[in-house]
NUMI-604932 format. One record per atom (N, C-alpha, C, O): residue number from 1; z, y, x; residue in one letter; atom name. Coordinates in Angstrom, 3 decimals, m for minus. Layout:
<nodes>
(NUM, (Z, Y, X), A, CA)
...
</nodes>
This chain:
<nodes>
(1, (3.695, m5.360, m14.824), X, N)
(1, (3.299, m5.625, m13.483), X, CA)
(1, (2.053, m4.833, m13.177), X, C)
(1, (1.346, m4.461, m14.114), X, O)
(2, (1.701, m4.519, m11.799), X, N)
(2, (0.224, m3.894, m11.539), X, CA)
(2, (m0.472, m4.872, m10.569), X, C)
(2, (m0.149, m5.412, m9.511), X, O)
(3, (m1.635, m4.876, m11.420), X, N)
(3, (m2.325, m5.936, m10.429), X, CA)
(3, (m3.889, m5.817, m10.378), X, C)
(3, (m4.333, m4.669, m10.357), X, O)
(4, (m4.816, m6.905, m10.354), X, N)
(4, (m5.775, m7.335, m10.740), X, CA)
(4, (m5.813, m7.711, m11.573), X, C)
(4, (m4.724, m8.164, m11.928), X, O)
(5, (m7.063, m7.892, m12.677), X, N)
(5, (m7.554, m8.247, m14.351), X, CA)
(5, (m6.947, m9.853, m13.847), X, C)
(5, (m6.115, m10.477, m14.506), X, O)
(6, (m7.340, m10.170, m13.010), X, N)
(6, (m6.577, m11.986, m12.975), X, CA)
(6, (m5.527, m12.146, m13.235), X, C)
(6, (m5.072, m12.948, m14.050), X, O)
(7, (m4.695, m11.014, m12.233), X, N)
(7, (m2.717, m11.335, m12.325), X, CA)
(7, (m2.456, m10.818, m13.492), X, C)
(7, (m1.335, m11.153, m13.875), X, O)
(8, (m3.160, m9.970, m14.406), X, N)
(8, (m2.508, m8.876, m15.557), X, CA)
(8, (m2.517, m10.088, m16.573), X, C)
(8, (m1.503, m10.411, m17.192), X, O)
(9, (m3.823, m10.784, m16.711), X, N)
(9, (m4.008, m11.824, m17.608), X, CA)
(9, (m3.192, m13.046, m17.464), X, C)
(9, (m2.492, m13.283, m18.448), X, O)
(10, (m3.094, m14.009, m16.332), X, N)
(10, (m2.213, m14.861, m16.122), X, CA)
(10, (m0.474, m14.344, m16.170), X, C)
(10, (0.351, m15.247, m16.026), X, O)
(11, (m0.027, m13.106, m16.342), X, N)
(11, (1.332, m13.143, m16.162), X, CA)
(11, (1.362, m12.577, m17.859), X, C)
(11, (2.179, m13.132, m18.594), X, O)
(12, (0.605, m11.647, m18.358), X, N)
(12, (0.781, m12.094, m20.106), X, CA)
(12, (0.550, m12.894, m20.895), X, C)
(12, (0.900, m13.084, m22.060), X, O)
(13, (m0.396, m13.633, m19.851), X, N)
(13, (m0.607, m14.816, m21.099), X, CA)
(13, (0.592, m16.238, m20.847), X, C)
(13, (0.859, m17.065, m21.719), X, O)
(14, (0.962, m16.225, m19.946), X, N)
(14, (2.084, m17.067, m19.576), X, CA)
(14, (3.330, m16.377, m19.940), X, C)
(14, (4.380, m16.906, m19.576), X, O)
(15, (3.394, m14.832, m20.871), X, N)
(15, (4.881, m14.465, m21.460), X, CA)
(15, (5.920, m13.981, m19.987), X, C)
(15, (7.114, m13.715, m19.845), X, O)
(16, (4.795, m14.044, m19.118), X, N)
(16, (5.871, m13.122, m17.765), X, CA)
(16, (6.217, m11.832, m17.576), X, C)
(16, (7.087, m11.247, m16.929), X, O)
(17, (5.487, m11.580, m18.167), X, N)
(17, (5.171, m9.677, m18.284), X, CA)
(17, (5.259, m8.876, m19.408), X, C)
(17, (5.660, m9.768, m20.156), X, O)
(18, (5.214, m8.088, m19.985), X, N)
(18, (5.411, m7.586, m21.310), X, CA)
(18, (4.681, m6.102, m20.972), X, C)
(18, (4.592, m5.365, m21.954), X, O)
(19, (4.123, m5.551, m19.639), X, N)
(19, (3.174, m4.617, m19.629), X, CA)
(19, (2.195, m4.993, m18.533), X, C)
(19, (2.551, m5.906, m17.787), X, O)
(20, (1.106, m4.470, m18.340), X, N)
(20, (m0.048, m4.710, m17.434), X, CA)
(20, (m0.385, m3.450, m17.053), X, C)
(20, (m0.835, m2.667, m17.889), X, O)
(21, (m0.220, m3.102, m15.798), X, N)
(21, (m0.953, m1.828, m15.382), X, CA)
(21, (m2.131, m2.256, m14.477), X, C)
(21, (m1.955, m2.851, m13.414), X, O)
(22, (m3.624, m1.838, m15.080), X, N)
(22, (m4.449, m2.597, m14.313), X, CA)
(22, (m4.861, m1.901, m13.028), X, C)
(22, (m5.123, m0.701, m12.956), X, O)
(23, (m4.894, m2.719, m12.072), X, N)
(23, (m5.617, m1.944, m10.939), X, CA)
(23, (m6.957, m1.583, m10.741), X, C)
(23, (m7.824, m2.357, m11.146), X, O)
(24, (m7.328, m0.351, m10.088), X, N)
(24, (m8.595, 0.238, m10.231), X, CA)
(24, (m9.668, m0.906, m9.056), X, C)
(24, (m10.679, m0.529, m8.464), X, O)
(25, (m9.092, m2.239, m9.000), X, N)
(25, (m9.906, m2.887, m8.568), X, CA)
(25, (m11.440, m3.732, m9.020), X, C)
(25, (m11.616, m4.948, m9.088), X, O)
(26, (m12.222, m2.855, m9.232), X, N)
(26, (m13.326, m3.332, m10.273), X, CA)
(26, (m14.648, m4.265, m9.623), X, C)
(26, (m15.744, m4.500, m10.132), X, O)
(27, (m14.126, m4.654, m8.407), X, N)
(27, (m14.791, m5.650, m7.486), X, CA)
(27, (m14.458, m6.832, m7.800), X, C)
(27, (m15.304, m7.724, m7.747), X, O)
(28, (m13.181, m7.088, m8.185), X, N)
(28, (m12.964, m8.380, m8.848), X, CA)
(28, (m13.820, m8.562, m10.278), X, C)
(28, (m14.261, m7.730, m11.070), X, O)
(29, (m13.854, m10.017, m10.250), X, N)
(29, (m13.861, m10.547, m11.439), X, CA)
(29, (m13.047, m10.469, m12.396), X, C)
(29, (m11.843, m10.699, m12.287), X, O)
(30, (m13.816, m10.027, m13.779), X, N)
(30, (m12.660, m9.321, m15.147), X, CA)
(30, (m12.309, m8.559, m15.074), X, C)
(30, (m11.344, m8.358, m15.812), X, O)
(31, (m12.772, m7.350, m14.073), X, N)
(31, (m12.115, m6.332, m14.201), X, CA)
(31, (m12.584, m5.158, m15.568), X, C)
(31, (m11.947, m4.135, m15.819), X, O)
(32, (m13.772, m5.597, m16.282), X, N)
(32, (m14.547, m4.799, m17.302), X, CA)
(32, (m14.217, m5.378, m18.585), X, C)
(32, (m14.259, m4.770, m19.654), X, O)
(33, (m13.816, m6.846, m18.383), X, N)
(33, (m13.512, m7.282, m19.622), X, CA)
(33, (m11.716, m7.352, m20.114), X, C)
(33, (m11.192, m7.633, m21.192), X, O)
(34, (m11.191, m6.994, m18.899), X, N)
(34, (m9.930, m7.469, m19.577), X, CA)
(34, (m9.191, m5.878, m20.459), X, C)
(34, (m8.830, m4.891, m19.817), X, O)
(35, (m9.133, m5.950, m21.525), X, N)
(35, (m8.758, m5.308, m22.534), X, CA)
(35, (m6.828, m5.270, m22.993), X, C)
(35, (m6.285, m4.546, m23.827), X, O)
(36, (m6.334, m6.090, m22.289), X, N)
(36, (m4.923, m6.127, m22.374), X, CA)
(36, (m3.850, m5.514, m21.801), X, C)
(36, (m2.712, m5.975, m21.723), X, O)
(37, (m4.403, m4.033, m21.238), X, N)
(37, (m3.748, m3.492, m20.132), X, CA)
(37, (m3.263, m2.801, m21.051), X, C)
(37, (m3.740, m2.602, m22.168), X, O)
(38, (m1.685, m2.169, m20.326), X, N)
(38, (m0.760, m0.946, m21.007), X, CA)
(38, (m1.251, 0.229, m20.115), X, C)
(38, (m1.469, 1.267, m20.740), X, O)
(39, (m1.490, 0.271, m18.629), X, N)
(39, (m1.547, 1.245, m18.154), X, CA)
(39, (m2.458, 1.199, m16.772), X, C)
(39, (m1.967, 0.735, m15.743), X, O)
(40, (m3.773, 1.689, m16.805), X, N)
(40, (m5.050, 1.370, m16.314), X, CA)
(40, (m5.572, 2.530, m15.177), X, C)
(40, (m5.978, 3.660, m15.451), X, O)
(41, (m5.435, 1.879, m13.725), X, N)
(41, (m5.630, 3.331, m12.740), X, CA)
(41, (m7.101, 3.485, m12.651), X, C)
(41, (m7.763, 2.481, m12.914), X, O)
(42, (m7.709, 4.544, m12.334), X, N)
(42, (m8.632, 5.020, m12.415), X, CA)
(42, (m8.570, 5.464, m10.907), X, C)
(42, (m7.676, 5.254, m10.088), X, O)
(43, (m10.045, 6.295, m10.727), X, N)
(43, (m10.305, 6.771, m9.234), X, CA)
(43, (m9.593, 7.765, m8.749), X, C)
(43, (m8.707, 8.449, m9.262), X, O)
(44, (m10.144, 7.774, m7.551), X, N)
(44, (m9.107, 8.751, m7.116), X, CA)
(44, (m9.423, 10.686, m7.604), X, C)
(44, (m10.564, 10.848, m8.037), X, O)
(45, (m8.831, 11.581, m7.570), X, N)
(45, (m9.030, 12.604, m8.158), X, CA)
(45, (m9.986, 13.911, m6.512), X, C)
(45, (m9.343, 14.300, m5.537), X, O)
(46, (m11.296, 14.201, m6.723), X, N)
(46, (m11.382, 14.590, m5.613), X, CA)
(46, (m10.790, 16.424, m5.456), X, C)
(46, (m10.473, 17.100, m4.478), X, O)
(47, (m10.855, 16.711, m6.918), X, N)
(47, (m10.365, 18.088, m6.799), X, CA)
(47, (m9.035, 18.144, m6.620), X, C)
(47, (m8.424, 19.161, m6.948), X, O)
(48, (m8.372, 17.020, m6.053), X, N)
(48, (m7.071, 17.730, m5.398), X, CA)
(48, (m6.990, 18.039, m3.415), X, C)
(48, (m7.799, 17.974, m2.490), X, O)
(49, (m5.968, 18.275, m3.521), X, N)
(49, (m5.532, 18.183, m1.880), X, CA)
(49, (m4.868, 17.149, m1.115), X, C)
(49, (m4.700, 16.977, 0.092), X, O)
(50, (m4.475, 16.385, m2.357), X, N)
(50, (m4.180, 14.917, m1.658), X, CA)
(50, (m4.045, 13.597, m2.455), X, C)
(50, (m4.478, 13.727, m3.600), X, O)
(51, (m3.678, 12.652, m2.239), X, N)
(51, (m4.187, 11.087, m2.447), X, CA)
(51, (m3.365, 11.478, m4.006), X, C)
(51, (m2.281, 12.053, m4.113), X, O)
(52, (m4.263, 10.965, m5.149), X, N)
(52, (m4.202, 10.942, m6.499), X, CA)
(52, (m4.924, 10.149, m7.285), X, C)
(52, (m6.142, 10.290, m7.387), X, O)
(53, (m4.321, 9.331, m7.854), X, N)
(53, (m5.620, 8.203, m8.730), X, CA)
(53, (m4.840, 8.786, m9.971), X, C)
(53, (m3.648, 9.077, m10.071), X, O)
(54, (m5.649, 8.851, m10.692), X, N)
(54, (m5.811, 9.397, m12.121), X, CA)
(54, (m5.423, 7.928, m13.088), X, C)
(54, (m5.829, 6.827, m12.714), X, O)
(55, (m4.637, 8.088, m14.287), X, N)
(55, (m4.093, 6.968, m14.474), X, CA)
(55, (m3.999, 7.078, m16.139), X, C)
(55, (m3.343, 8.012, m16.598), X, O)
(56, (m4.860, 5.827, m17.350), X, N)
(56, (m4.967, 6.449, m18.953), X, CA)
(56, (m3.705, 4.902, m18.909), X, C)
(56, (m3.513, 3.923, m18.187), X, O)
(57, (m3.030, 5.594, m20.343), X, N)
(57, (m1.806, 4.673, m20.701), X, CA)
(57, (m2.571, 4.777, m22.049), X, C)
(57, (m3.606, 5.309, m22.451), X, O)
(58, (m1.452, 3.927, m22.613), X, N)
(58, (m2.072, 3.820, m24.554), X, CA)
(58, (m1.056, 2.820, m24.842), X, C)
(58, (m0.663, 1.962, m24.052), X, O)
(59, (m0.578, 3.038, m26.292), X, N)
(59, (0.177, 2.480, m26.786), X, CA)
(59, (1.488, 2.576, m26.262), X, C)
(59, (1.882, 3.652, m25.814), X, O)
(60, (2.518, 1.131, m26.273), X, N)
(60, (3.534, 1.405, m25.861), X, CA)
(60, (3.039, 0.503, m24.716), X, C)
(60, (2.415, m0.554, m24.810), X, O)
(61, (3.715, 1.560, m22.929), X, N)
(61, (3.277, 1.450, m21.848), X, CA)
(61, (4.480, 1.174, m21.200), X, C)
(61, (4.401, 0.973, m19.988), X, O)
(62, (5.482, 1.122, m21.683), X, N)
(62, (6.575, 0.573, m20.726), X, CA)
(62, (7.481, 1.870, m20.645), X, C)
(62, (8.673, 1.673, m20.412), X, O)
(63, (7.072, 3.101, m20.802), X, N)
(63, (8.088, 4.056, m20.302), X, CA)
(63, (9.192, 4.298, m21.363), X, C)
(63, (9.396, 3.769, m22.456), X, O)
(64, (9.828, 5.258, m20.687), X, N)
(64, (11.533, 5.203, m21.268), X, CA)
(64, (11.670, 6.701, m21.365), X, C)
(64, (11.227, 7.554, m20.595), X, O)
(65, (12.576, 6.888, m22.786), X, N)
(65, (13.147, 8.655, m22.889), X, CA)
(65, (14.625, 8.638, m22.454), X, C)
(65, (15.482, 8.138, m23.182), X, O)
(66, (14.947, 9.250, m21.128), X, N)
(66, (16.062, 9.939, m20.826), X, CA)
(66, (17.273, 10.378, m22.179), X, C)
(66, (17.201, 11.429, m22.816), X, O)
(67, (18.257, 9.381, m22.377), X, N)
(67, (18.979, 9.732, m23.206), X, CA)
(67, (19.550, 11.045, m23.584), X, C)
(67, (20.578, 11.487, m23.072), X, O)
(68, (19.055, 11.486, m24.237), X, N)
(68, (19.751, 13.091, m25.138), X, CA)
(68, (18.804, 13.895, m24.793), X, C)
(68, (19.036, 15.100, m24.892), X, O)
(69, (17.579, 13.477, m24.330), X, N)
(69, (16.168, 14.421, m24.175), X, CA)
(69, (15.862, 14.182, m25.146), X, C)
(69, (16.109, 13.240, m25.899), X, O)
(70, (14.888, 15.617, m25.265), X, N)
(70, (14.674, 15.996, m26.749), X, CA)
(70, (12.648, 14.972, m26.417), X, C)
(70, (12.064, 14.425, m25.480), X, O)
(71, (12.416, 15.252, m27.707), X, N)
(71, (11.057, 14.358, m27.994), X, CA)
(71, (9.996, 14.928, m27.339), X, C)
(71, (9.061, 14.259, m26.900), X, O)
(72, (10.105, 16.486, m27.215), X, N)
(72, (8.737, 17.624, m26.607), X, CA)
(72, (8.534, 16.734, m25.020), X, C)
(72, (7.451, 16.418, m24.529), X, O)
(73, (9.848, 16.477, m24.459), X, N)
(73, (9.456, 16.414, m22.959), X, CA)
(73, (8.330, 15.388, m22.923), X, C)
(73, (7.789, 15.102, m21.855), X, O)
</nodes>
């Protein structure tokens, strides 16, 4: 799910979720402490030309390999 450090925490710790993508909402409360995220947005990027939030994953993040793609992609 993507949310706030509140929703990321209440929907894994209640076994609803099985990834957390945290939102770059750092006005909330918990947003510095919660450590349980799969996939964590960051600010927006200014050296581009248009709307881009920069985004760190780690571990296993939820994504999927296209069957009969090779491992490089």
């Amino acid at each position: 799910m993507y949310g706030s450090s509140a929703v990321c925490a209440y929907l894994k710790r209640g076994g609803l979720a099985d990834y957390a993508w945290l939102s770059h909402s750092t006005a909330w409360s918990g947003y510095s402490s919660f450590a349980d995220w799969n996939i964590k947005q960051g600010k927006r990027s200014p050296a581009l030309s248009f709307s881009h939030d920069w985004n760190e994953a780690r571990g296993d993040y939820g994504g999927f390999r296209v069957a009969g793609a090779s491992a490089s992609l």
